[in-house]
N, C-alpha and C positions, 0 to 999 in steps of 0.2 A: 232307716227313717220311718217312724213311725205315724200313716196316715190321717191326714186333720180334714176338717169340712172343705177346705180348699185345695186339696190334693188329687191331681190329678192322674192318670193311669197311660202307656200307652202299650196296648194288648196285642196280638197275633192273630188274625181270623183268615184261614182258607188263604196263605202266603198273603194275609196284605195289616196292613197294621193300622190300628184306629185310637186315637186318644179322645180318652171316656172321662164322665165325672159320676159321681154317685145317682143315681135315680133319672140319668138321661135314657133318653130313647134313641135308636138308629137302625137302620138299615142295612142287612148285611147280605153278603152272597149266598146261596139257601144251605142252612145248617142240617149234619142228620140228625139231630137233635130233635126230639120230638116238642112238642107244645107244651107247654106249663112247666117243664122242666127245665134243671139247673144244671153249670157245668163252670168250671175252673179253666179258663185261655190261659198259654203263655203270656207272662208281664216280662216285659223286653223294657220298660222306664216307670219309674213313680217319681212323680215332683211337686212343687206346692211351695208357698210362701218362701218362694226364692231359691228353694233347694232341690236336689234332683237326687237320685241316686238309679244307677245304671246295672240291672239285671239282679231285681233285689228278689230277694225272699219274701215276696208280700202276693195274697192269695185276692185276688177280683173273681165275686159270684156273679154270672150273667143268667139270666133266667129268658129262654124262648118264648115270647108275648104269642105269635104265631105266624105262620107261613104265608107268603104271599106273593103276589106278581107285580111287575115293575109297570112304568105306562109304557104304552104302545104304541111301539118306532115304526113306523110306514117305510117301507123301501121300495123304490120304484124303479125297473128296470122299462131300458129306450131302447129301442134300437133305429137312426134315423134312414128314413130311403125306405122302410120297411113295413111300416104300421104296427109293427109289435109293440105292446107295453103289458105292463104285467107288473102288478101290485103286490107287495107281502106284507106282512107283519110281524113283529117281535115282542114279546115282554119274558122281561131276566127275570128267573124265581130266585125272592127274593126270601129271607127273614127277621123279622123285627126281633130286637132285644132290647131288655132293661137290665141294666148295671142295678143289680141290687147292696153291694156292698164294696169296700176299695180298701182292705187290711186283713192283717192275719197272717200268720205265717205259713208259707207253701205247705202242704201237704209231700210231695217230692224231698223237700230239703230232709224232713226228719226221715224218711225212706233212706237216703241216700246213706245219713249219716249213722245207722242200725248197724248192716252189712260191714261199715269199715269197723266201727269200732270191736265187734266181733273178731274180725281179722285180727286186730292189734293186740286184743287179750290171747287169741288162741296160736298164735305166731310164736311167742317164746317159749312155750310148754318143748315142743321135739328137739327145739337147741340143745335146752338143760340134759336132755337123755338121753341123748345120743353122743358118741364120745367119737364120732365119726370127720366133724371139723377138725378138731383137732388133729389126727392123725395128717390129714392131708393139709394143715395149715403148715404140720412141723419138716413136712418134703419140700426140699428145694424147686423151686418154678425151673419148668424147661426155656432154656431160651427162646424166643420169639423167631421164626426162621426170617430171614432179606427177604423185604419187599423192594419194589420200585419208588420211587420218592411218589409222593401225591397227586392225582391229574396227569401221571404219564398216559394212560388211554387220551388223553384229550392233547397231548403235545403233538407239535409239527416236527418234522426234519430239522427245520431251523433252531425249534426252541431248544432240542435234545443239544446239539451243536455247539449251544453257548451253554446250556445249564450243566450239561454233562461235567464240564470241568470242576465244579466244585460237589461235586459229588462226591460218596464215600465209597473204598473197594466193594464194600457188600450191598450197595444199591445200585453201582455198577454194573455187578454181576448177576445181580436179582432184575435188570432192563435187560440187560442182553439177550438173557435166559427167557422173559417174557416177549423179548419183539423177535428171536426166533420161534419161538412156539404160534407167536399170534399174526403179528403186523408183517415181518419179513421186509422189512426196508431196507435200502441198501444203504442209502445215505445214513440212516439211524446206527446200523450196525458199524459202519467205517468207524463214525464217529464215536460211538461207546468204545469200540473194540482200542481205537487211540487213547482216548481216554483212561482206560483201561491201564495200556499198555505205561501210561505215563504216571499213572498213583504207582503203579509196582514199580517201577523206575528208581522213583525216588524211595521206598522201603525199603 
């Protein structure tokens, strides 16, 4: 979406976020940003004549007007029965910015996008020269060894008891094998071991 006089921005400063227009002024939490100078916040929205677009590629110059202090909060501590009191004061540094401009395309994004496309050109050079896939494409895959069905760490007694029966010999024997090594329950193993006992039955 590309930026119009009525387009607005909403930016990232020091975790808090502000929606700006072109040549406003504001107050912000104190920047290390030195005075006079400019600098590029994350844009987290750009919107405008009804339209919005969400984490755009579009670059807001904010320039540090200059550094300054907030007004001054009085706090006042009582203590009653006592006669104690005792005054403080506060002011938050603060600093002024101006939104000097609200388009353009990030800076980041062309960064970003340099590094891949390099990968992609230099990515299929070692395939072509190497004759080394091949060889290992044209060997037959080892078979995968029995595991336990999925979330058996997280099953009960109970759950094994009922699910166990539709199980397969080699996931049967791949729980047994694992809740002796790990769990050691007795209910778990009765119950595999029957189950067990009843796929080989009918084989």
């Amino acid at each position: 979406m590309a930026a119009t006089k009525d387009s607005y921005a909403i930016i990232s400063l020091g975790g808090k976020q502000y929606r700006v227009r072109e040549g406003e002024r504001l107050l912000v939490d104190r920047l290390k940003t030195d005075e006079g100078k400019t600098f590029n916040p994350d844009v987290l929205f750009l919107g405008g004549d009804g339209d919005g677009t969400l984490s755009p590629q579009t670059q807001v110059t904010v320039k540090v007007v200059g550094h300054v202090l907030g007004d001054k909060i009085r706090i006042g501590k009582r203590r009653p029965k006592s006669g104690y009191r005792k005054q403080t004061g506060f002011r938050a540094s603060l600093s002024q910015i101006e939104i000097q401009s609200i388009g353009g395309t990030a800076k980041r994004s062309t960064a970003a996008t340099t590094p891949a496309a390099q990968k992609e050109t230099a990515a299929p050079k070692p395939k072509a020269e190497t004759p080394a896939p091949r060889s290992a494409a044209a060997a037959p895959a080892a078979p995968a060894p029995a595991s336990p069905p999925r979330g058996y760490e997280d099953f009960t007694v109970a759950d094994i008891a009922e699910k166990s029966k539709r199980w397969k010999v080699e996931q049967l024997e791949a729980a047994l094998k694992f809740e002796k090594k790990n769990a050691n329950r007795k209910g778990a193993l009765s119950a595999l071991e029957s189950a067990l006992a009843a796929k080989q039955e009918k084989n």
